[in-house]
N, C-alpha and C positions, 0 to 999 in steps of 0.2 A: 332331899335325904339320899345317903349314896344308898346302893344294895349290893351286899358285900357279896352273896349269892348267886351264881350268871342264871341265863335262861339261855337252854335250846330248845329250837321250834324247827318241827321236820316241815319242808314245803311239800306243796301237793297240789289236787286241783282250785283246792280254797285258798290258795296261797301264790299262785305263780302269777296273779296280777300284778303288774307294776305299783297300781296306788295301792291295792291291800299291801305286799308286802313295805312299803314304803308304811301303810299307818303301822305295821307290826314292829319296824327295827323303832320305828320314834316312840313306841310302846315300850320296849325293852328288849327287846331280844337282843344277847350277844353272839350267841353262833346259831348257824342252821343247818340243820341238817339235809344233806340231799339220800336219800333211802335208794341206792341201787338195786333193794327188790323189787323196783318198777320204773318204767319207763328208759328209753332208749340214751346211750351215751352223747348226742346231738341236746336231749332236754337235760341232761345234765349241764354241761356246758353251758347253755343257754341262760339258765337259771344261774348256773356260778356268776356268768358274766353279769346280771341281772342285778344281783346281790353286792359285788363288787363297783357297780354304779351306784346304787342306793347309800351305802356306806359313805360313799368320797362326798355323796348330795345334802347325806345328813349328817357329817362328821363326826359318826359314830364308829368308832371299833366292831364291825361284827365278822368273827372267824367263819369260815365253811367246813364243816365235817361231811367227809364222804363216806359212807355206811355200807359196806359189804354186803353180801346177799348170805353168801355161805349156801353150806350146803341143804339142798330141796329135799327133806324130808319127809314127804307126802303120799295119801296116795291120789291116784290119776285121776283122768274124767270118768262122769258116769251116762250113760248112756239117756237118761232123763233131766242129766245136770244132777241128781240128788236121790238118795233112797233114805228110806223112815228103817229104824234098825231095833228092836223091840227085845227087852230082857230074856234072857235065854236062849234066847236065837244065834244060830251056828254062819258064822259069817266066816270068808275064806281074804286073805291079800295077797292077791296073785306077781308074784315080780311078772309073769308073760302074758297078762291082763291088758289088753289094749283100752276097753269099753266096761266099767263097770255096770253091777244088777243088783239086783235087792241078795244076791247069794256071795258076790265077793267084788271087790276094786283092784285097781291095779297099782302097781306104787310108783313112784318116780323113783323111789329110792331101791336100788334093785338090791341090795345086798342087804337088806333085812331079814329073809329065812335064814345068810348066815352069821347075823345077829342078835336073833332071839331062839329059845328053846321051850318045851313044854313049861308052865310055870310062870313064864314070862307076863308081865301086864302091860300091856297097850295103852297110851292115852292115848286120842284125836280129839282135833277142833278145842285145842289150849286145856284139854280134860275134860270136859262137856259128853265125851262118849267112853267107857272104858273097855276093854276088850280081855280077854286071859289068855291067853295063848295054849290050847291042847295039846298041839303035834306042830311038828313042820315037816313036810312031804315035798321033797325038792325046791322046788321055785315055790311051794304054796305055806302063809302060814295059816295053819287052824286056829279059829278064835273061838271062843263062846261070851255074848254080850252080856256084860255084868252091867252097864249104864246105857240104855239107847238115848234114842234121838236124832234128830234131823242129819246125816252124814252128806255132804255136797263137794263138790269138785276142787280137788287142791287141797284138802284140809291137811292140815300140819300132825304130825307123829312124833309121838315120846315113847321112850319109854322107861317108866316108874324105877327110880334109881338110878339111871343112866344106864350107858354100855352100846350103845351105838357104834359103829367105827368109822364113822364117816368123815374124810380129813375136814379140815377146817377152809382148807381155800380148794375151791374148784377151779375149773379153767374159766368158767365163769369170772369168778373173783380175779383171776390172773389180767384178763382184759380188763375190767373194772379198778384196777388198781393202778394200770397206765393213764387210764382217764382221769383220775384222781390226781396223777402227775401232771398232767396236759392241765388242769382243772389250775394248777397251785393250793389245793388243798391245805389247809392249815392244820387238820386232824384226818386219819384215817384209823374209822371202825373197825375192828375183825369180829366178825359172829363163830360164834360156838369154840372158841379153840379150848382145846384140853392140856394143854404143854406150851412151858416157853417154848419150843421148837416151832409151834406154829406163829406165834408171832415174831421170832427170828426170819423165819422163812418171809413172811409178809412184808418186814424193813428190807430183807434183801433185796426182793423183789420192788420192792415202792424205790429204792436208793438206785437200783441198777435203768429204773425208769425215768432218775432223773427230780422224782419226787424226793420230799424234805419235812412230808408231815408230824405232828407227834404221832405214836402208834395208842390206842384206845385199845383196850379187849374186853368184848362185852362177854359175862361172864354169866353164863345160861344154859349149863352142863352142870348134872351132880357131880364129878369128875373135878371139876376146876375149884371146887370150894372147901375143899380138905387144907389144912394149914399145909402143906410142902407143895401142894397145885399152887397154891392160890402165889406162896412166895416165889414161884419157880415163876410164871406166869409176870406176875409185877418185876421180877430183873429183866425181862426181856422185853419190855412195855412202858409207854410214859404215865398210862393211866387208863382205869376199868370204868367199864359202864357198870351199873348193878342191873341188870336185865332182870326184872322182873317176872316175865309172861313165861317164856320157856323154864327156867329155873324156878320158877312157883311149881310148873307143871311133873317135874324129874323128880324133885325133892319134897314137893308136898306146900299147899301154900304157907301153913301154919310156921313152918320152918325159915320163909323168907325175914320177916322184923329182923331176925335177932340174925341172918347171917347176914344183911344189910348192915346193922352196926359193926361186925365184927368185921368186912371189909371196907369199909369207910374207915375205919380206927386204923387197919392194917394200911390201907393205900396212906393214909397221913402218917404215920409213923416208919416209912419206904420212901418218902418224898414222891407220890404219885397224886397223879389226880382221881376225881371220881365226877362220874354222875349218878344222878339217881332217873331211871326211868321206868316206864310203862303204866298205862293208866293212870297218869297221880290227878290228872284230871279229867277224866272219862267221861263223867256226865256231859259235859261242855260242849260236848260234837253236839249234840238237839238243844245244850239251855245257856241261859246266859247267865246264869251263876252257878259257883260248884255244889256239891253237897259238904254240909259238916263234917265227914269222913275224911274226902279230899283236900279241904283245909289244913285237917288236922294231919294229913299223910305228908302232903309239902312240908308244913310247920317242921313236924319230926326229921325229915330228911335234912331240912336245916341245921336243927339241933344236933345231928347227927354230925356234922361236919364238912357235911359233902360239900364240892364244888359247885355243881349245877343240878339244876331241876330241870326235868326233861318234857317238851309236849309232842305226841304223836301224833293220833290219829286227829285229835283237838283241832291243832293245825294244819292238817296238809287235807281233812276234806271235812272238817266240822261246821257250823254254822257258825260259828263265834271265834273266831281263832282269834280278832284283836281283844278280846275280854279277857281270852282263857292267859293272855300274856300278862294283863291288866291284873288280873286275879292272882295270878304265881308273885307278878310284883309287888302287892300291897301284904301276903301273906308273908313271902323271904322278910320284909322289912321289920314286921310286926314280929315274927320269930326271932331274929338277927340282937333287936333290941330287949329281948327279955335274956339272952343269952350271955351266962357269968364267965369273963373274963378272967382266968386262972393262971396266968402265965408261967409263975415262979413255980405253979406244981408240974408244968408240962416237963420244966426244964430238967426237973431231979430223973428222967428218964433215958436223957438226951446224952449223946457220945460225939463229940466234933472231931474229924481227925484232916479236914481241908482245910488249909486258910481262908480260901471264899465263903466258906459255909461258916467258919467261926464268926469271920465276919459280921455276915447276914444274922447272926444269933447275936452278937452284941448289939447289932445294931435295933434288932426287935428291945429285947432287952433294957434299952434305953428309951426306947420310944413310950414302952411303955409307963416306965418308970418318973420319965420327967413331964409326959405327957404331951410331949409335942405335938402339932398340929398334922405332920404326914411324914411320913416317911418314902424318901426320892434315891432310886436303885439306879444309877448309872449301869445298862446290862447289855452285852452284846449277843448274848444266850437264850438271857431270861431264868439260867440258874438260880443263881441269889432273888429275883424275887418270887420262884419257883419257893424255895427253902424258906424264903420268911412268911408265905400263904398257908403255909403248913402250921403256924402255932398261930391262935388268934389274942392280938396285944389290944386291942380296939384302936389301932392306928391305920388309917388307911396307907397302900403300898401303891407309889407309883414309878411303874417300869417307865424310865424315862432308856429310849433305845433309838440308835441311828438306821437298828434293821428293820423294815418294813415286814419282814417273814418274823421277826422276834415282837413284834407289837401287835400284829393278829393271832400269833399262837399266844400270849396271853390273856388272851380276850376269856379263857376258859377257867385263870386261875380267881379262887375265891380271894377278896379281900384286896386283889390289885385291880388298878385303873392304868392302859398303855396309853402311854404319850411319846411322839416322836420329837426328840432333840439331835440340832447337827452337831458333830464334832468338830470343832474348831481348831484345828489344828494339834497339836501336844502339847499345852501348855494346860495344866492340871488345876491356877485359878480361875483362869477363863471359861474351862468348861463347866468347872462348879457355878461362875455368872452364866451362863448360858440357860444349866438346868434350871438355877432359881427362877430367872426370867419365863423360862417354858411355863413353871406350876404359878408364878404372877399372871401373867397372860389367862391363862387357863384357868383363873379364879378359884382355884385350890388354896394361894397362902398369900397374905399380905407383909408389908412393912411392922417387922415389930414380933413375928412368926415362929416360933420356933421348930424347927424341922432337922431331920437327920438324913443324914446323904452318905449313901456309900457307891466306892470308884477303886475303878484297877491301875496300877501304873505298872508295865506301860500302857497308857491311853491307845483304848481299841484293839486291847488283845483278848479275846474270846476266854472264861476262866479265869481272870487275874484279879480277881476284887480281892483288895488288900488293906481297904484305908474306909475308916470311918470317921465321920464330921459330923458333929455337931454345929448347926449354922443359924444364926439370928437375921432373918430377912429383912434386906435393904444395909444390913450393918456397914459391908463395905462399899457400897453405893455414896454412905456419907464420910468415909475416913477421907 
């Protein structure tokens, strides 16, 4: 049974084994994430190169996503490693704090006093602690604990609403996005950005290194999820993550469902990707089945439309990371197939003003109408079947591509399957024989099949799909 739904699996210490990650990609997984907030550019590498063996071993499509760090929102160490923080109690966050005390911490993030004002609310530790903010007194800000609890070394800072100023790429990120280059990347992360500007800046920087990734922008700011953010953001971007953990904690978590559906629905209607992440299956770091909640969270992200369903902590230090894959698979399938097929209503929404993209819209179109067995995208891009993963026909899409950089960046698109075909010279039957033979071979469609085929002439020009075909497999094999 295909799974129209991808899976990304972040690697970690549970995962950087050769045969673990070898049983995880024959599990499912199509891309993995490498998390730049930890570990040295050396283990990146490492593990890219790792990943990129396993693939060619198991003749599976899996993309690499390299995941920015962004900016350290924190505050510092504490001189015990940790202090207990107790309701009412007057706690200080010192920017010139070296060593925090049970009286204040120190922040990483030094421009917070002049980011917050009396008034202001603090979350730490993902909301777990909440803080009010009294006064700020130069470098210090004054809190009073509205929610204690355990505060320890590093812990992460929101605050309620947003309004932070902290760019989106540090020099951090700046380094980490050359490696990403060096890596070959097939996707690159951006965390927190508030503005297309920040992910313009990000391509530029990724293209001036040489890199060719898609650009992703995980969207994890109150700030980024207003209708003119959110569109400003998706023009300068191939596709968002839905980031869950930081964006539950800014806006409230009650408010995440429903802005999940509305940026799932907006990225597909933008021609963007999505994923959906954080926690969807959280239990699974200590057990080896989910809970009924986590079922039902995947299921709905499905239903939702998204692209991929995301594992984090699950997999890069959980106990079960080959189940939690097994599990995200058996649940996308079982969602996927209850899911109504409405094509003719998507259409009455839809405006074509390219000819590739008209294309790729009759070609859906027909697919679904005659009911053909697949539908085969001759793509130098990955354009066209970029645009036809965007309406679901119940036809499966396969990007048949001469680019090896176009056949792992769709490793990420819902509803398509990449296969490499050579181009055989310019002659426009020959390569339509070519691709039938790829999806024969490949046990996708037999003699007798009917399938639709879209192709650009002139053959091999990047944007020129012009031509659709309807094709009966093996037909001209017997004229």
């Amino acid at each position: 049974m295909l799974r129209s739904t991808k899976i990304v699996a972040t690697l970690g210490p549970a995962s950087s084994d050769p045969a673990m990650l070898e049983r995880m990609v024959r599990a499912g997984v199509d891309v993995v994430r490498l998390n730049f907030s930890h570990g040295s550019a050396d283990d990146h590498l490492a593990r890219a190169a790792l990943v990129k063996e396993i693939s060619r071993k198991t003749g599976r499509t899996v993309g690499i996503m390299c995941d920015l760090q962004g900016p350290k929102i924190r505050v510092g160490k504490f001189r015990d490693g940790k202090v207990m923080l107790v309701k009412g109690q007057k706690f200080i966050l010192d920017a010139g704090c070296e060593l925090g005390d049970g009286e204040r911490a120190g922040l990483d993030y030094k421009e917070l006093p002049r980011d917050v004002a009396a008034g202001a609310v603090l979350l730490l530790d993902d909301g777990k602690i909440v803080l009010d903010v009294a006064a700020v007194r130069g470098e210090e800000v004054h809190t009073t604990v509205r929610h204690g609890g355990v505060l320890s070394n590093n812990k992460g800072i929101n605050r309620q609403g947003g309004g932070l100023t902290a760019p989106a790429l540090t020099p951090k990120d700046i380094d980490d996005i050359r490696t990403a280059a060096k890596i070959n990347a097939d996707y690159l992360a951006v965390s927190f950005p508030k503005t297309g500007a920040d992910m313009y800046m990000a391509r530029e920087l990724l293209r001036a290194s040489g890199g060719k990734a898609f650009l992703i922008a995980k969207i994890e700011r109150a700030e980024a999820v207003t209708n003119a953010a959110l569109l400003d953001i998706m023009n300068a971007c191939d596709g968002i993550m839905v980031a869950r953990g930081d964006l539950a904690v800014e806006v409230g978590d009650a408010s995440v469902p429903a802005l999940q559906k509305k940026m799932i629905r907006l990225a597909r209607e933008n021609n963007k990707l999505t994923i959906t992440a954080t926690q969807m299956m959280e239990s699974m770091i200590a057990s080896p089945v989910p809970t009924r909640a986590e079922v039902s969270d995947v299921a709905n992200a499905v239903l939702d439309g998204t692209d991929a369903v995301m594992l984090s902590a699950e997999s890069a230090s959980g106990k079960y990371p080959v189940e939690a894959i097994e599990a995200m698979d058996r649940i996308c399938i079982e969602a996927e197939q209850s899911h109504p097929v409405s094509l003719d209503q998507e259409f009455l929404n839809r405006v074509f003003t390219r000819v590739d993209q008209s294309i790729a819209m009759a070609g859906l179109f027909t697919a679904f109408h005659l009911k053909v067995k697949a539908i085969a995208t001759l793509t130098e891009s990955g354009s066209t079947a970029l645009w036809m993963s965007r309406l679901n026909c119940g036809v499966p899409i396969y990007a048949l591509t001469s680019q090896t950089a176009t056949r792992y960046r769709c490793s990420l698109l819902r509803d398509v399957y990449p296969l490499m075909v050579k181009y055989v010279g310019h002659d426009r039957e020959e390569l339509l024989a070519e691709a039938e033979k790829v999806l024969v071979d490949n046990g996708v469609v037999k003699d007798g099949d009917l399938i639709v085929l879209t192709i650009g002439e002139p053959i091999g020009k990047s944007g020129g799909t012009n031509t659709m075909k309807i094709v009966k497999v093996g037909e001209h094999r017997r004229k």
